[in-house]
N, C-alpha and C positions, 0 to 999 in steps of 0.2 A: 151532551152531544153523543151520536147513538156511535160514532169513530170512538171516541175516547173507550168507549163500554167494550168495542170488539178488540182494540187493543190491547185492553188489560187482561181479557180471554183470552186472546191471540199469544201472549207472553207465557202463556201456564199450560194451552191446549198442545199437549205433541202427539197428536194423532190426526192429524187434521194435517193431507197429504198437500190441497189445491185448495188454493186462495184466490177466487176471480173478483175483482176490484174495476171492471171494466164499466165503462159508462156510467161512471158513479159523478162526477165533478167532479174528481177528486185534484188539489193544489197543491203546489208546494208545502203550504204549512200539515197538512193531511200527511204528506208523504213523512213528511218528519214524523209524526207519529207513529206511522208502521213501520218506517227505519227503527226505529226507537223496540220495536217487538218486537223487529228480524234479528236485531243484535244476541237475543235470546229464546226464541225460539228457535228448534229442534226437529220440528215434526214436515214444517212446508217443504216442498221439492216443486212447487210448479208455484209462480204466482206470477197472476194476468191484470194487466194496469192498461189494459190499451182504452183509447177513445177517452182522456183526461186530458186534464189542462194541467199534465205537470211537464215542471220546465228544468233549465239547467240545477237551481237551489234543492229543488227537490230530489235531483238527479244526484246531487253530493249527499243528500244523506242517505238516500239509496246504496251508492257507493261505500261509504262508512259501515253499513250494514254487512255488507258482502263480504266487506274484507273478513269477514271473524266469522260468515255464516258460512255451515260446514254443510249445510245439506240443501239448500237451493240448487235444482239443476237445471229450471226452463225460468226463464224471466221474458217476461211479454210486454213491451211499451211501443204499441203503434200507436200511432195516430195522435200523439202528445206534443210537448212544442220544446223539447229537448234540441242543444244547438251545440255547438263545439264544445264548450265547457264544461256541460251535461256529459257530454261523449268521450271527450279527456278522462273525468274522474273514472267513468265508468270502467276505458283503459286500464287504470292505475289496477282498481281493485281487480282488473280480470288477471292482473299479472301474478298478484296472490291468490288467488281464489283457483284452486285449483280441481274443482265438483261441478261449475257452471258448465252445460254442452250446448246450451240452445240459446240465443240472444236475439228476439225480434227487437229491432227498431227503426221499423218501414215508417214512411207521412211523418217526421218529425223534422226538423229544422237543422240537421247534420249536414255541413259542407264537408270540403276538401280538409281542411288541420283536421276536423273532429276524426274526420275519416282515417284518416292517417293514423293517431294516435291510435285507433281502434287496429289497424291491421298491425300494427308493431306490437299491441298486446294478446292477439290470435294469433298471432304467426307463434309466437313464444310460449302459447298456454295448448297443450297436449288433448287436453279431453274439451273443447270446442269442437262441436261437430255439425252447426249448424249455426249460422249467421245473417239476419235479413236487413237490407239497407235502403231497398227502394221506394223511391219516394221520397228520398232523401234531394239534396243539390251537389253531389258528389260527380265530379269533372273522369276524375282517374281509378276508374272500372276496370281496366283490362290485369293492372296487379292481382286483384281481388278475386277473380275468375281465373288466373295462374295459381292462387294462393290455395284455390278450392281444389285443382285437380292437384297438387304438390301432396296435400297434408288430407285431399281425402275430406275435407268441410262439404258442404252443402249452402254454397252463396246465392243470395238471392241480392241481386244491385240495381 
């Protein structure tokens, strides 16, 4: 599987700045594997997942990844089918993760709790400078566009 082969590169390459992963197919079981070489690689700062079929499971290992990666700063998942759960974890690690500034996750399956958990972990994390949620099912917009002009983000809802 030509994944497995770029992951085991991916794990060793630290010069290798942007990782675009867009419109591959790429699933749950896939993401586990590049969670699996974000835990250890060094070198990423931008990496693009949009237009995939990953969902909440992929979305936790994504997470797990984050927590310990020290130099992701853009992470990009439009158009995936990520849903509260997905958007929970991803909360959790933004609370530790203190390098992430840019978080697209426009067209994915985020309600109101996911949403939630997301602004209580941006409200709290310093270097988020940008945040996109549209196209999401999110009710309670107007916090989030207070939250943008307070701390200075860049919300897109």
């Amino acid at each position: 599987h030509g994944l497995i082969a770029f992951a085991k590169l991916f794990k060793v390459n630290q010069i290798m700045r942007l990782a675009d992963f867009s419109s591959n197919k790429l699933c749950d079981p896939e993401m586990r594997i590049l969670a699996e070489a974000l835990h250890v690689n060094t070198g990423i700062q931008i990496i693009n997942l949009a237009r995939n079929s990953i969902g909440n499971e992929g979305m936790i290992h994504f997470a797990n990844a984050l927590r310990v990666n020290e130099k992701l700063r853009y992470v990009d998942f439009p158009e995936n089918i990520i849903g509260d759960q997905g958007a929970a974890e991803l909360a959790n690690a933004l609370k530790r993760n203190k390098k992430v500034q840019h978080v697209l996750l426009s067209q994915n399956r985020i309600q109101d709790h996911g949403s939630q958990t997301l602004y209580y972990a941006v409200s709290k994390n310093s270097t988020i400078r940008s945040i996109a949620l549209n196209g999401n099912k999110i009710s309670r917009t107007q916090r989030w566009k207070n939250l943008g002009q307070k701390k200075g983000i860049d919300v897109t809802i």
